[in-house]
C-alpha positions in Angstrom: 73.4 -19.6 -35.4 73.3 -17.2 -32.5 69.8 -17.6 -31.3 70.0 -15.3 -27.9 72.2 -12.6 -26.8 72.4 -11.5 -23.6 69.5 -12.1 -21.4 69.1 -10.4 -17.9 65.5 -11.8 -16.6 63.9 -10.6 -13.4 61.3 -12.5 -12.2 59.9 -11.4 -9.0 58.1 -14.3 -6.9 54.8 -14.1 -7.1 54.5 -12.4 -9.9 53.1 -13.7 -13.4 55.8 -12.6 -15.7 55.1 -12.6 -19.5 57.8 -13.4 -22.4 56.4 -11.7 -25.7 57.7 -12.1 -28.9 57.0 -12.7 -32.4 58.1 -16.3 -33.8 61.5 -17.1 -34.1 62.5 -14.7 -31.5 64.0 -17.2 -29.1 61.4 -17.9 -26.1 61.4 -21.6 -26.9 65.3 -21.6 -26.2 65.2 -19.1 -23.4 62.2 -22.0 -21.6 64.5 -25.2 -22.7 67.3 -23.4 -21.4 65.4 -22.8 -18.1 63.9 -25.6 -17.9 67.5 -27.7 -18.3 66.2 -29.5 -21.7 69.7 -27.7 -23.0 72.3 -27.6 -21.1 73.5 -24.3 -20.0 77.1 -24.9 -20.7 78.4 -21.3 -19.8 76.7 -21.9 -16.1 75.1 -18.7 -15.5 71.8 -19.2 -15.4 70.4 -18.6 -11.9 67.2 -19.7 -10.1 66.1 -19.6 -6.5 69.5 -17.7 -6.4 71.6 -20.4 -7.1 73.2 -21.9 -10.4 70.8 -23.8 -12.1 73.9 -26.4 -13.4 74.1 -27.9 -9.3 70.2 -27.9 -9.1 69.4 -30.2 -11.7 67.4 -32.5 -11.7 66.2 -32.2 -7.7 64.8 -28.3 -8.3 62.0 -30.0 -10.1 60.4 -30.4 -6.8 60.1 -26.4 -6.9 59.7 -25.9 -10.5 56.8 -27.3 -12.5 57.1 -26.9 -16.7 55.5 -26.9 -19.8 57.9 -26.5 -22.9 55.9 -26.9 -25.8 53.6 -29.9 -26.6 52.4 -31.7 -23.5 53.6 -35.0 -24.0 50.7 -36.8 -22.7 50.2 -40.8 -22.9 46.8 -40.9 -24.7 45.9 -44.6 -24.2 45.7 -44.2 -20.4 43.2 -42.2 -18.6 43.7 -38.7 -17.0 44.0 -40.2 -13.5 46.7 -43.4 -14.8 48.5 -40.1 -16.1 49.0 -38.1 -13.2 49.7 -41.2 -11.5 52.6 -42.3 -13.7 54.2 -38.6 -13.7 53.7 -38.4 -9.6 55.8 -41.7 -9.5 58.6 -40.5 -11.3 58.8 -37.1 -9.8 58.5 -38.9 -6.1 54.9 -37.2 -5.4 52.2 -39.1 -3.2 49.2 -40.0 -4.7 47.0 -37.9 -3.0 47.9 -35.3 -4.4 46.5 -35.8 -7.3 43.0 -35.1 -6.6 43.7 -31.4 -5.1 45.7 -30.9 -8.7 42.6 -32.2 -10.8 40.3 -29.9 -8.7 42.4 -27.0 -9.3 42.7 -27.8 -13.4 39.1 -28.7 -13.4 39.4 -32.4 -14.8 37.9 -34.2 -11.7 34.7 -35.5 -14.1 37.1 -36.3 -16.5 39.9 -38.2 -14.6 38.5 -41.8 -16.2 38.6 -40.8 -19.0 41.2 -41.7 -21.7 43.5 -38.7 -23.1 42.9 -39.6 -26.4 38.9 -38.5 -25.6 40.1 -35.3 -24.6 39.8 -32.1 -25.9 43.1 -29.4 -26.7 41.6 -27.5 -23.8 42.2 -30.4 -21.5 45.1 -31.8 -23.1 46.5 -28.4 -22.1 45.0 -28.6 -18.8 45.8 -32.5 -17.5 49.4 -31.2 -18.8 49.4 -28.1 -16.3 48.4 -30.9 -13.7 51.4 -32.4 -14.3 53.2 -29.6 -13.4 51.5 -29.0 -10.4 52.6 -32.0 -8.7 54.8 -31.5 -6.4 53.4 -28.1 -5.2 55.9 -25.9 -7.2 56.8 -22.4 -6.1 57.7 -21.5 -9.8 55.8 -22.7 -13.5 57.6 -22.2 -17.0 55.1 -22.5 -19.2 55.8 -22.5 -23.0 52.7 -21.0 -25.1 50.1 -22.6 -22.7 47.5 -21.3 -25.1 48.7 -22.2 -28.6 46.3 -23.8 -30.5 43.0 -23.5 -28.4 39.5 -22.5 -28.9 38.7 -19.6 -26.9 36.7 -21.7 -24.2 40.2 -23.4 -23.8 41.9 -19.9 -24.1 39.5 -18.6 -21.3 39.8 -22.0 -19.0 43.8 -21.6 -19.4 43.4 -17.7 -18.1 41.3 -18.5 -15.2 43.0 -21.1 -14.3 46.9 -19.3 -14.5 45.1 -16.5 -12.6 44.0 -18.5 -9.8 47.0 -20.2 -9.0 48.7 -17.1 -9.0 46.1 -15.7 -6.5 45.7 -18.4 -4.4 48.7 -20.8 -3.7 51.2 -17.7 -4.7 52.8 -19.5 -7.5 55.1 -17.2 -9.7 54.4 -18.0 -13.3 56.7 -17.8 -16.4 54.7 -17.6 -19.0 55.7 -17.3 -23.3 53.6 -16.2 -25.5 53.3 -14.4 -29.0 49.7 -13.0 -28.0 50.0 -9.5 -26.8 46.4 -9.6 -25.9 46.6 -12.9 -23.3 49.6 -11.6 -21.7 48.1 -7.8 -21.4 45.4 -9.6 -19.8 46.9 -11.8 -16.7 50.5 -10.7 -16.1 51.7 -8.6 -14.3 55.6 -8.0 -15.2 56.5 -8.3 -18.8 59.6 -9.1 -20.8 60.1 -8.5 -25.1 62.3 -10.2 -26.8 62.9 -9.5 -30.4 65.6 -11.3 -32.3 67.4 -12.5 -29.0 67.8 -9.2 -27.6 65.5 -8.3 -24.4 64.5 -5.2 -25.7 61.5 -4.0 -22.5 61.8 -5.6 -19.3 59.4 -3.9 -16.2 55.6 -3.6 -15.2 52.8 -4.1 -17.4 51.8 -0.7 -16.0 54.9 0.9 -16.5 54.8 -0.5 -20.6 51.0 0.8 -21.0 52.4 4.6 -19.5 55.4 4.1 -22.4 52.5 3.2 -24.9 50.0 5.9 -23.9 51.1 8.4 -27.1 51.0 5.1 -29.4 47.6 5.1 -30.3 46.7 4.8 -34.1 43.4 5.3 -36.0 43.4 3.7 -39.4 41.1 4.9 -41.9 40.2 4.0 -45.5 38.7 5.9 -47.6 37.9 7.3 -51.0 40.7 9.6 -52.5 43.3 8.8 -50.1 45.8 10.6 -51.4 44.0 14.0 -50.9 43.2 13.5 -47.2 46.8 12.3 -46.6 47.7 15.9 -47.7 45.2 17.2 -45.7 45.6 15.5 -42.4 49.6 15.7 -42.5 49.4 19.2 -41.7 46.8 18.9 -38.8 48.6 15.9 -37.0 53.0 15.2 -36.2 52.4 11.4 -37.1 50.7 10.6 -40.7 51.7 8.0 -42.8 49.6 6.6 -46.1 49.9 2.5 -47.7 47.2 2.4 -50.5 43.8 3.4 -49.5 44.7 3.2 -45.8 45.7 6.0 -43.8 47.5 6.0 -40.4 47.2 8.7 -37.8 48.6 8.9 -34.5 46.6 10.3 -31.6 46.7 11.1 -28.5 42.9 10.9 -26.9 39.8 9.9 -27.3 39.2 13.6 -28.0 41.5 13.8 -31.1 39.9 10.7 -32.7 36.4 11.8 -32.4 37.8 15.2 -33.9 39.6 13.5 -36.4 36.1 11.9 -37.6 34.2 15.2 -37.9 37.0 16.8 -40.3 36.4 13.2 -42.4 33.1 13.7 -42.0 32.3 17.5 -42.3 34.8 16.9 -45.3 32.4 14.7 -47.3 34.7 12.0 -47.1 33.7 8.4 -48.1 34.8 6.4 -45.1 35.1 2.6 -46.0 36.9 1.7 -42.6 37.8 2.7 -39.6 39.7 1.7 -36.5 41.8 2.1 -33.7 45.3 0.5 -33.1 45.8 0.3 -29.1 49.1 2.3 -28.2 50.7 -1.1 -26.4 49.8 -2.8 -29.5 51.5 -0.5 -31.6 54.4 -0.4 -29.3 55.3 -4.3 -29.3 55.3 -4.2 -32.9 57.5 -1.3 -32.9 59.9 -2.8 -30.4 60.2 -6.6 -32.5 60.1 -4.7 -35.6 
């Protein structure tokens, strides 16, 4: 099964460089495949400008990852851990305090994984990573699975490193929302095919004119006639009509037609334009 096509990724250092797409799409390859968990047989992957085949495995002491589930050893503490995965990647031990600091697990270092919540699973497993003082993390859905505490302390967290120490971050995710909110370069895959690669600005100026309102309502099918001859972009599924607009302006006109019209308004909401986008773009 052909799982990716051709992939051109452009990762700038220092940046924090989101992969977005739906399940299924291929991210968990692309990582594995970055990451040297499968082998890239054709040999054209590239990092730090040179093959990744010849770097294996000594550019682990410039790339910390994540694929996946942390594998974490949950009979042992946090700190018997972090001590373990400094051995085998050749780290001193004292780094581990300055890693714990920065994930937040100091208070927490005696205490045995299997205590732990998701949000610190996930974190201690960023610590691992962070060994070694990487210039580059891959991290595969960092945020799968938490509470939104977690969700928050993961943000923070990626955001700092970033800020601070200058870390470029590789980041999947399915979560439009997490990605819109800490990256700053962003890449779509949809079925293998990278199908947007630029600027988080540069996407949201694309997505501008994307904007939906939904609106349900009583006698749907009347106001669908109605409102397809006022607006380009009208489309109808049950009692639910879509409308596209363009301004804050046209949606708060929009809702004095419905509501100078006597209409009987069950709901109503807006779609964001870059949400409407990405659903657009992996279909």
């Amino acid at each position: 099964k052909n799982i990716l096509n051709t992939l051109n990724l452009s990762v700038p250092k220092g940046s924090i460089y989101g992969f977005l797409g739906a399940n299924g799409a291929g991210k968990s390859t692309t990582m594995s495949l970055l990451a040297g968990i499968i082998k890239d047989e054709s040999n054209s992957i590239e990092m730090f400008n040179e093959p990744l085949k010849s770097q294996i495995p000594h550019m682990f002491h410039k790339v910390g990852s994540l694929i996946e589930s942390p594998s974490l050893y949950t009979h042992l503490s946090g700190l018997n851990n972090l001590k373990y995965i400094a051995e085998m990647k050749g780290v001193g031990l004292d780094e581990i305090d300055a890693v714990l600091d920065l994930v937040g697990l100091t208070n927490a270092v005696n205490q045995k994984v299997e205590e732990y919540s998701l949000g610190m699973r996930q974190r201690l497993a960023i610590a691992f990573a962070l060994l070694g003082d990487p210039e580059l993390l891959l991290l595969d859905e960092p945020v799968n699975g938490l509470d939104p505490q977690g969700i928050i302390d993961v943000r923070e967290l990626l955001t700092k490193l970033n800020k601070e120490r200058g870390i470029t971050i590789f980041i999947s995710s399915h979560l439009l929302d997490e990605v819109e909110r800490i990256c700053t370069h962003v890449g779509i895959l949809n079925k293998g095919d990278l199908v947007y690669q630029g600027t988080l600005r540069a996407l949201k100026e694309k997505a501008k004119d994307k904007q939906q309102v939904l609106v349900t309502l009583n006698n749907a099918t009347h106001w669908f006639d109605v409102l397809k001859t006022k607006y380009d972009t009208v489309s109808i599924e049950e009692k639910t009509i879509s409308i596209q607009t363009n301004s804050q302006t046209e949606i708060n006109d929009l809702l004095l037609l419905l509501i100078k019209g006597d209409a009987i308004i069950t709901e109503m909401k807006t779609q964001e334009g870059l949400e409407q986008l990405f659903l657009e773009l992996t279909k």
